[in-house]
N, CA, C and O atoms as a GROMACS GRO file, in nm:
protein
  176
    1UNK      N    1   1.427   1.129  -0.320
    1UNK     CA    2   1.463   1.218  -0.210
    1UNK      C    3   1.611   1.252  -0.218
    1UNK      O    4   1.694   1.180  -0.274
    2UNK      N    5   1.640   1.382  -0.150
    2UNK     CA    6   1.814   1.399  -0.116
    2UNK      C    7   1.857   1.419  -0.026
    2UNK      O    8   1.818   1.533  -0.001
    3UNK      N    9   1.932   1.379   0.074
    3UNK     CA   10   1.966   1.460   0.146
    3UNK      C   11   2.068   1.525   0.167
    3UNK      O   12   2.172   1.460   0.167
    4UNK      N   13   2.080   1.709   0.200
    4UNK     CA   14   2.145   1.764   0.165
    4UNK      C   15   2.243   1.801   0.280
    4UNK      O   16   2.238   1.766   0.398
    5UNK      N   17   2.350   1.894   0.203
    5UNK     CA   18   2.440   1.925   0.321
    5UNK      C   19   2.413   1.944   0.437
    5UNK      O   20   2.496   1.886   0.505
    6UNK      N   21   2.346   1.991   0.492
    6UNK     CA   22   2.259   2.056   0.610
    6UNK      C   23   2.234   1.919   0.703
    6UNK      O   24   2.274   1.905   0.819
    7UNK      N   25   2.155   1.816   0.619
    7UNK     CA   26   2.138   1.704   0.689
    7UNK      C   27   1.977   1.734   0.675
    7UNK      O   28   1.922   1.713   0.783
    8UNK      N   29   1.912   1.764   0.602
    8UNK     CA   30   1.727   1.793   0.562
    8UNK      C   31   1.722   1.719   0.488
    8UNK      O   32   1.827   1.684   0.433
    9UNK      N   33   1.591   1.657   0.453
    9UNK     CA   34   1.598   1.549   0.354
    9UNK      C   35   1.472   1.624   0.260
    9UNK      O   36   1.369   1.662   0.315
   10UNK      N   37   1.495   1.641   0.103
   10UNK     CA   38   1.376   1.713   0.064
   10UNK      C   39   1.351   1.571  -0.080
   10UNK      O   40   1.431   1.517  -0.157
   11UNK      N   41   1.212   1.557  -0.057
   11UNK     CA   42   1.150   1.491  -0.169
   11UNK      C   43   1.020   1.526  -0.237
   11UNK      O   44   0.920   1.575  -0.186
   12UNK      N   45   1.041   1.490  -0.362
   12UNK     CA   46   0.966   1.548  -0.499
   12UNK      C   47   0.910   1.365  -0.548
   12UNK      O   48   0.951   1.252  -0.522
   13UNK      N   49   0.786   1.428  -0.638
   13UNK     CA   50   0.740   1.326  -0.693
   13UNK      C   51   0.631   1.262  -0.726
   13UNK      O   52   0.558   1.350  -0.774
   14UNK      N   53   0.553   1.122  -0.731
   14UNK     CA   54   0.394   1.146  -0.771
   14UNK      C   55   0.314   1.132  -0.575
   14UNK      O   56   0.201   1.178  -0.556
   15UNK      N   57   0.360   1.094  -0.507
   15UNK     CA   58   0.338   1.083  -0.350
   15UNK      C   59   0.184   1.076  -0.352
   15UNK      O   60   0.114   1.150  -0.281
   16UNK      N   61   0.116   0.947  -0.472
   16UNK     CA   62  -0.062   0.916  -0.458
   16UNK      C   63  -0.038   0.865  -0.339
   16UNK      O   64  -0.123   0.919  -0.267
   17UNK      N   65   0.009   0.813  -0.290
   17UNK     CA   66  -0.019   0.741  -0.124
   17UNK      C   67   0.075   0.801  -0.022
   17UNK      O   68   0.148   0.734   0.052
   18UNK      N   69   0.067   0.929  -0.026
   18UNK     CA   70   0.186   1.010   0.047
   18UNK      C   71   0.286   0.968   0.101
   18UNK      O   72   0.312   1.004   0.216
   19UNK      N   73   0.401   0.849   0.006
   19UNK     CA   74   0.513   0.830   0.074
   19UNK      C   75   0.598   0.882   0.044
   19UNK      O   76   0.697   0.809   0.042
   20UNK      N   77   0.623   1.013   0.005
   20UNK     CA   78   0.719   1.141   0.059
   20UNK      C   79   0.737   1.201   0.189
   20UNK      O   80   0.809   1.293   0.227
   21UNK      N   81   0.651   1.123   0.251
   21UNK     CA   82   0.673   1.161   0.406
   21UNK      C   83   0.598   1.346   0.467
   21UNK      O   84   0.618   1.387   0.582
   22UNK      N   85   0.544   1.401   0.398
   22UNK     CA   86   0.488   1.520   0.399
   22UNK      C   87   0.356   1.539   0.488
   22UNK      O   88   0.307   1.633   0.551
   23UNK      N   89   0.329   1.435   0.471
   23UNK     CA   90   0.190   1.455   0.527
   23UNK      C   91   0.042   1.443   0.436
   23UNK      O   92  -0.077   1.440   0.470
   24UNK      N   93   0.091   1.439   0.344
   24UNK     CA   94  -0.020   1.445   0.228
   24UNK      C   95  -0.017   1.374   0.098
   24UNK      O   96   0.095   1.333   0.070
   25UNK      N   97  -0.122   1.345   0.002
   25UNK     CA   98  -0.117   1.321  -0.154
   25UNK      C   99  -0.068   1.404  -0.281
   25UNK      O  100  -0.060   1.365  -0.397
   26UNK      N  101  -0.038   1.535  -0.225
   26UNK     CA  102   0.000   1.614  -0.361
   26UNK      C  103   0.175   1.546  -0.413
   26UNK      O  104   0.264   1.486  -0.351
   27UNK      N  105   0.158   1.597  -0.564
   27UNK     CA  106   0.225   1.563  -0.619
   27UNK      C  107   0.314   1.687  -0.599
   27UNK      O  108   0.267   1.799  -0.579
   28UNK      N  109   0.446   1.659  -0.607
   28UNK     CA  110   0.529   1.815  -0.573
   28UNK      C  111   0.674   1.735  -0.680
   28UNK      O  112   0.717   1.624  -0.712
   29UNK      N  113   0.703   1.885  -0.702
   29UNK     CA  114   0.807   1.927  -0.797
   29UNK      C  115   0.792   1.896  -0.967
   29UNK      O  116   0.889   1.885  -1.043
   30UNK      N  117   0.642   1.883  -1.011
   30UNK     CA  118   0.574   1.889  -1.112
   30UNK      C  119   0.517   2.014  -1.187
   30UNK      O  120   0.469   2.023  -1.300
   31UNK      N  121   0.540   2.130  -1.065
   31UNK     CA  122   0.501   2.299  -1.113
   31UNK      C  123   0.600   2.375  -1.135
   31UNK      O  124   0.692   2.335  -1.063
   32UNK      N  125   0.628   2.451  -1.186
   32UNK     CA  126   0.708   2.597  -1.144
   32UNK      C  127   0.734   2.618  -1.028
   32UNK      O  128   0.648   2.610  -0.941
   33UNK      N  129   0.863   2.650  -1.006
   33UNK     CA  130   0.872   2.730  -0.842
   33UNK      C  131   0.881   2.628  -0.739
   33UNK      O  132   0.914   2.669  -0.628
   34UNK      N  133   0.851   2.473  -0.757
   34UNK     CA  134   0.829   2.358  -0.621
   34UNK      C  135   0.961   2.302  -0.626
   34UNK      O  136   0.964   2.181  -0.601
   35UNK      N  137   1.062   2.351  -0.649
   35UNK     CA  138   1.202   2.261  -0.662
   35UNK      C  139   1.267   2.365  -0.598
   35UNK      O  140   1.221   2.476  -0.570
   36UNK      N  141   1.387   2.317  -0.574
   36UNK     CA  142   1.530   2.411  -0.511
   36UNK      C  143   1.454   2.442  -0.356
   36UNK      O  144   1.394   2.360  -0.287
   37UNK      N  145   1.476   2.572  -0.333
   37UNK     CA  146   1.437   2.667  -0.234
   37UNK      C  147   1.320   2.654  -0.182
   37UNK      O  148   1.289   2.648  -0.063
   38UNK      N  149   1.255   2.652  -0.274
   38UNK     CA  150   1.069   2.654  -0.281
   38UNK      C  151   1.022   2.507  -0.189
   38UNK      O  152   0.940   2.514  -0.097
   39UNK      N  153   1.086   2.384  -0.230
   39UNK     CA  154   1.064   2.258  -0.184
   39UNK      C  155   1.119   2.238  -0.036
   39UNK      O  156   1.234   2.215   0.002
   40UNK      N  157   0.985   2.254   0.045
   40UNK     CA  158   1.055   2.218   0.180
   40UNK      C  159   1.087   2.058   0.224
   40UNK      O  160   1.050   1.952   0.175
   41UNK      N  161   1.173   2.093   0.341
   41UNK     CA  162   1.213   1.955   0.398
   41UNK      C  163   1.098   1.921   0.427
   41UNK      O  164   0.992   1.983   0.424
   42UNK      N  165   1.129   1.792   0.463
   42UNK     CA  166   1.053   1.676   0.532
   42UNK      C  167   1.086   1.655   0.674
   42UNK      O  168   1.205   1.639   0.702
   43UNK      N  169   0.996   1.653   0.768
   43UNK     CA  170   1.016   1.662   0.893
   43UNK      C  171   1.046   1.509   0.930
   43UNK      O  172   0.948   1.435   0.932
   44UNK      N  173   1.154   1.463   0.956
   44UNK     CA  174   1.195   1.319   0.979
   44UNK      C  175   1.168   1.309   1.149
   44UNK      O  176   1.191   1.204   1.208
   0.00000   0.00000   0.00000
């Protein structure tokens, strides 16, 4: 995870037991396009 200037915290990764905090099992920042901008925060 990072958290960025803003104070958002955005995390990427394999999240099989969704502890990226998202809400879900997908794996994110493994495609095209799911990093930077594209990758939303995490609702803390």
């Amino acid at each position: 995870c990072a958290l960025l200037d803003n104070s958002s915290v955005k995390c990427w990764g394999y999240n099989s037991n969704g502890q990226l905090g998202y809400g879900h099992t997908n794996q994110l920042g493994d495609g095209s396009g799911e990093m930077g901008d594209n990758l939303t925060a995490v609702d803390l």
